[in-house]
C-alpha positions as CSV (number, residue, x, y, z in Angstrom):
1,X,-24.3,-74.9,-19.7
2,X,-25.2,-73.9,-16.2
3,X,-28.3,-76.5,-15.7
4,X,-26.0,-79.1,-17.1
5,X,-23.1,-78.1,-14.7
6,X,-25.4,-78.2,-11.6
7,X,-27.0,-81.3,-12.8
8,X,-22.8,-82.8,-13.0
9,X,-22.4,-81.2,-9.5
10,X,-25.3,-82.8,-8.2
11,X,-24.6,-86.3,-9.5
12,X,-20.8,-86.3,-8.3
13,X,-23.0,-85.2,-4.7
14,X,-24.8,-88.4,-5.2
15,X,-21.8,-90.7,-6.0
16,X,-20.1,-89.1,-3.0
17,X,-22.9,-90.0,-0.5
18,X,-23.2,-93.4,-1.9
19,X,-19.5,-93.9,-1.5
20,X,-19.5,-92.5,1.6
21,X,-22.2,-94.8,2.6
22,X,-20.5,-97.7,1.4
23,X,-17.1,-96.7,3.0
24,X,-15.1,-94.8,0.7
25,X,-13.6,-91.5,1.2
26,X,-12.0,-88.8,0.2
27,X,-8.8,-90.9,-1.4
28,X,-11.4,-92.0,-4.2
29,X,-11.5,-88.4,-5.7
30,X,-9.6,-87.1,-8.2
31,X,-8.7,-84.4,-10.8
32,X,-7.2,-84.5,-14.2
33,X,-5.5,-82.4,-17.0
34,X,-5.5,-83.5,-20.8
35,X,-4.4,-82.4,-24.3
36,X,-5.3,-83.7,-27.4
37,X,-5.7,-83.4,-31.0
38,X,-9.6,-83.8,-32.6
39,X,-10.7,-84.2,-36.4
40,X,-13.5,-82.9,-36.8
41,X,-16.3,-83.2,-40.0
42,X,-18.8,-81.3,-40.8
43,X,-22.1,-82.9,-42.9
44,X,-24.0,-79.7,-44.7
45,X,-27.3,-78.9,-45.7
46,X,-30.0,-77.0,-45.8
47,X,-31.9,-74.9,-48.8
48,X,-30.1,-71.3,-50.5
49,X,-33.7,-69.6,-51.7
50,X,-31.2,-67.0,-53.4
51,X,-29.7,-69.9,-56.0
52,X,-32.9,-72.0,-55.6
53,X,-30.4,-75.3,-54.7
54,X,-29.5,-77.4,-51.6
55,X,-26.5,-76.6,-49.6
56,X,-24.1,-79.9,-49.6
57,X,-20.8,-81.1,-48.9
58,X,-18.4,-81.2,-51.8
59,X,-15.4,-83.3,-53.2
60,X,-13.5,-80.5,-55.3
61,X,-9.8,-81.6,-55.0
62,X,-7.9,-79.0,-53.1
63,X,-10.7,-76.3,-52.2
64,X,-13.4,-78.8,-50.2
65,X,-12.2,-79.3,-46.9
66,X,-15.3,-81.2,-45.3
67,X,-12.7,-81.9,-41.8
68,X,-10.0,-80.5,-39.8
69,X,-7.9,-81.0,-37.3
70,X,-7.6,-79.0,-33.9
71,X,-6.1,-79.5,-30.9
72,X,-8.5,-79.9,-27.3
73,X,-8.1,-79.3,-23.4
74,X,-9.7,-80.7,-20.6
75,X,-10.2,-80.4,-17.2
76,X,-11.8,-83.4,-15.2
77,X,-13.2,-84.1,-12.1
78,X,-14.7,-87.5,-10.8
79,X,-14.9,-90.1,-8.5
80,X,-12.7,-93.4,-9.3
81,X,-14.6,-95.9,-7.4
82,X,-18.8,-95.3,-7.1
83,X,-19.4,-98.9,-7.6
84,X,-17.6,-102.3,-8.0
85,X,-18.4,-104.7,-10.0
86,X,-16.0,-107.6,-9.2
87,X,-12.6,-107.9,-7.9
88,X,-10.8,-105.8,-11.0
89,X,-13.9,-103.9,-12.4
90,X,-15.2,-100.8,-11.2
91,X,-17.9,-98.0,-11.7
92,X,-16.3,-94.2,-12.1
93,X,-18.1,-91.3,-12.7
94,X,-16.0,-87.7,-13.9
95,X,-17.0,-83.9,-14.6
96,X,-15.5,-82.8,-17.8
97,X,-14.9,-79.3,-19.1
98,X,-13.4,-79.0,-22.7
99,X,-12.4,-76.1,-24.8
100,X,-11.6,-76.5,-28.6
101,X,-9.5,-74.4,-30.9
102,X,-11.5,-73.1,-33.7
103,X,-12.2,-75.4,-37.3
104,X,-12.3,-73.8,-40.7
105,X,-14.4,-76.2,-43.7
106,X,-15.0,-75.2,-47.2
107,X,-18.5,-77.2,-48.3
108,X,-20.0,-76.8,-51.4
109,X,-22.8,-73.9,-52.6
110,X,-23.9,-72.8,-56.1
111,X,-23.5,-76.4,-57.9
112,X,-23.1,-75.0,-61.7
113,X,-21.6,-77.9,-64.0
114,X,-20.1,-81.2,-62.7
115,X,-18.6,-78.9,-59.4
116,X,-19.7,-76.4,-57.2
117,X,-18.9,-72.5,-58.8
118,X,-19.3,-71.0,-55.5
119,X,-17.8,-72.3,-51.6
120,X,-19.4,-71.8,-48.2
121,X,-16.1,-70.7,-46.0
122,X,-18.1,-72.0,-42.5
123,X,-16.0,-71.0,-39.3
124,X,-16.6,-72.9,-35.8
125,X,-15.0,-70.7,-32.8
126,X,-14.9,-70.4,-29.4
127,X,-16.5,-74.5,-28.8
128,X,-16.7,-75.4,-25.3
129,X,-18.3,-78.7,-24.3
130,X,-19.3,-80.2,-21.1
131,X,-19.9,-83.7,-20.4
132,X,-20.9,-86.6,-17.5
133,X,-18.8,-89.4,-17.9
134,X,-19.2,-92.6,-17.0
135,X,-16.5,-95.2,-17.1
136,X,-16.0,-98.8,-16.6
137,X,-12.2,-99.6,-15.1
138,X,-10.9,-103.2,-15.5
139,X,-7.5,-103.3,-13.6
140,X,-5.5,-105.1,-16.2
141,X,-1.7,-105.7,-14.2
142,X,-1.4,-103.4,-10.7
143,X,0.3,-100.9,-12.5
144,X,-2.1,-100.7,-15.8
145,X,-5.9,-100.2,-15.9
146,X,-8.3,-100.4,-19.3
147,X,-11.7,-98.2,-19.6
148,X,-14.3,-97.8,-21.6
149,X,-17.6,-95.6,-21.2
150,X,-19.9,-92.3,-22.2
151,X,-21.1,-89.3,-21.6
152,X,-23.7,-86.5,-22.2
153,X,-23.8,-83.3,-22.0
154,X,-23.4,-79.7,-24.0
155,X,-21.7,-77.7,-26.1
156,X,-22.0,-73.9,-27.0
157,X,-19.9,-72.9,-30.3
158,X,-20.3,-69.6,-32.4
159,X,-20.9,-71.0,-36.6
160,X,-20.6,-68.7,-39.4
161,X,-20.7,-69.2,-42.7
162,X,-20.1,-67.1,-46.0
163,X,-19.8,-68.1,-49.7
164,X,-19.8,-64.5,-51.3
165,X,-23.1,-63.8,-52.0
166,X,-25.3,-65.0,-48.8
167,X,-23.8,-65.4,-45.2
168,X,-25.4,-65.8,-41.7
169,X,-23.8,-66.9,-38.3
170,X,-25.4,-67.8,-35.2
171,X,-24.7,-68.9,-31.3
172,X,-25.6,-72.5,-30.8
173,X,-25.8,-74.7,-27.9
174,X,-26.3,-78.1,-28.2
175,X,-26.9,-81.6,-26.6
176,X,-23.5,-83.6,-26.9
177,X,-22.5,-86.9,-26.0
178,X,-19.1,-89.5,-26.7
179,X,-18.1,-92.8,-26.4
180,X,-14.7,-94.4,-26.1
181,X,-11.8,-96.2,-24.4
182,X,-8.7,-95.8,-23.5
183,X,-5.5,-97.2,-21.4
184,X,-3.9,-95.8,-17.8
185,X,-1.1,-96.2,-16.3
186,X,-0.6,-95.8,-12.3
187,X,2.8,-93.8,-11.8
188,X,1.7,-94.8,-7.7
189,X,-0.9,-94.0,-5.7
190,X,-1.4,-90.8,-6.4
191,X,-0.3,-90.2,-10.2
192,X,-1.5,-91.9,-13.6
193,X,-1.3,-90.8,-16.8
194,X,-3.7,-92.1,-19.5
195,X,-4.6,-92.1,-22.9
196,X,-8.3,-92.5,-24.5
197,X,-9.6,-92.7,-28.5
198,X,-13.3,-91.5,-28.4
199,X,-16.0,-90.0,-30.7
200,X,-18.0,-87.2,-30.4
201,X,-21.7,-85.7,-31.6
202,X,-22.0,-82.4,-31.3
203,X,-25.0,-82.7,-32.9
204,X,-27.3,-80.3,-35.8
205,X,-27.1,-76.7,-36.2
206,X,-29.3,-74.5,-38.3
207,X,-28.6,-71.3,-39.6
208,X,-30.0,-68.2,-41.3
209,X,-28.4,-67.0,-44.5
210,X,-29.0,-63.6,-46.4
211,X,-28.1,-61.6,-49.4
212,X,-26.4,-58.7,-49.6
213,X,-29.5,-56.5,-49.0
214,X,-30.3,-58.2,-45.8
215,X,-33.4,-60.4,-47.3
216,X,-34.2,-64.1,-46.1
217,X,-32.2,-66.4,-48.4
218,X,-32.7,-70.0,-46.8
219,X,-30.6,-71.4,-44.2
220,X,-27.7,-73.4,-43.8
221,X,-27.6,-76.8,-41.9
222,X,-24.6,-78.9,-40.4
223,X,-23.7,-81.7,-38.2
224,X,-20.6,-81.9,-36.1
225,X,-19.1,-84.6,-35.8
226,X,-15.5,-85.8,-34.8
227,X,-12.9,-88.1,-33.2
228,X,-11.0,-87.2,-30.2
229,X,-7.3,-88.3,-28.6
230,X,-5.8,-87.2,-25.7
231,X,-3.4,-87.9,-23.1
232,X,-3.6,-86.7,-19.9
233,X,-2.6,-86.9,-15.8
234,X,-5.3,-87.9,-13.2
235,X,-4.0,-86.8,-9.4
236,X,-5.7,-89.1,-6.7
237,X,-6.7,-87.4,-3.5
């Protein structure tokens, strides 16, 4: 988190002195507060030594739950204009911090007859992600602008997982990255509010399981995996 927050810093430097050198100032900052709702999925795997099976998601009507919904917050920072394309399109770069409530899934474990006998319960808490956006603006009307862009970055979550008989949990950090596009609309000069549709890769996890006694009894994979919505404010300095 912290080499990818002073690599952000240092790239929002870079814009500045670009923009600075081009003749922008500080009017083309800005900061910005969302909420929004993610569903996030979950895609299991990895080997239970103790059952001698593969770890997988399940179907089982009304105990699987492979997704969930949550809601999100953000906090961004950026630069609207650090290059411009033509008249109505423009370059802008942001800093985004996001925090996520936590996700329960139920995913399949010992697989018995046609379904699974046993469940993994597999928790995700505390998620916070950080990303470098980058965003092409197309100024639709004066009063309404449409985007679209990425970003990388990280996330750090803490994933446990239990299905009665083995359990394991573990810190992870990951690489992370989205893509997606969205609408804003300019209250005036200083105010806009916007909305934006994305997805997101959180990417794999791997985890230890063990018995009862403590003993190695495989591990436990899963990729997450979601899409985002969210409306926010963006104040222009």
């Amino acid at each position: 988190m912290k080499s990818v927050l002073g690599i952000s810093v240092a790239a929002l430097i870079a814009g500045s002195t670009a923009a600075f050198a081009e003749g922008l100032n500080f009017s083309n900052m800005y900061a910005g507060l969302a909420l929004g709702s993610a569903t996030s999925s979950v895609e299991s795997g990895g080997f239970n030594i103790e059952g001698g099976f593969k770890n997988e998601n399940c179907e089982t009507a009304g105990i699987c739950s492979n997704k969930d919904s949550r809601t999100t917050g953000s906090l961004t920072f950026g630069l609207s204009e650090v290059a411009r394309l033509s008249e109505r399109n423009t370059v802008r770069v942001e800093f985004e911090l996001t925090k996520y409530n936590d996700a329960d899934f139920v995913t399949g474990s010992f697989p018995g007859g046609p379904n699974p006998e046993f469940f993994y319960d597999l928790a995700i808490e505390n998620q916070k992600a950080a990303f470098l956006n980058a965003y092409v603006d197309f100024q639709a009307t004066d009063q309404i602008t449409l985007f679209g862009g990425l970003g990388f970055g990280t996330t750090q979550y803490e994933v446990s997982v239990d299905d009665g008989v083995v359990n394991g949990s573990k810190d992870v950090r990951n690489s992370a990255y989205n893509v997606g596009v969205g609408v804003s609309y300019a209250v005036n000069q200083r105010f806009e509010l916007y909305s934006q549709a994305r997805y997101v890769d959180f990417g794999k996890a791997d985890v230890d399981i063990e018995n009862f006694f403590g003993g190695d009894a495989g591990n436990y994979t899963l990729i997450l995996k979601g899409t985002e919505f969210r409306t926010g404010l963006r104040i222009n300095f």
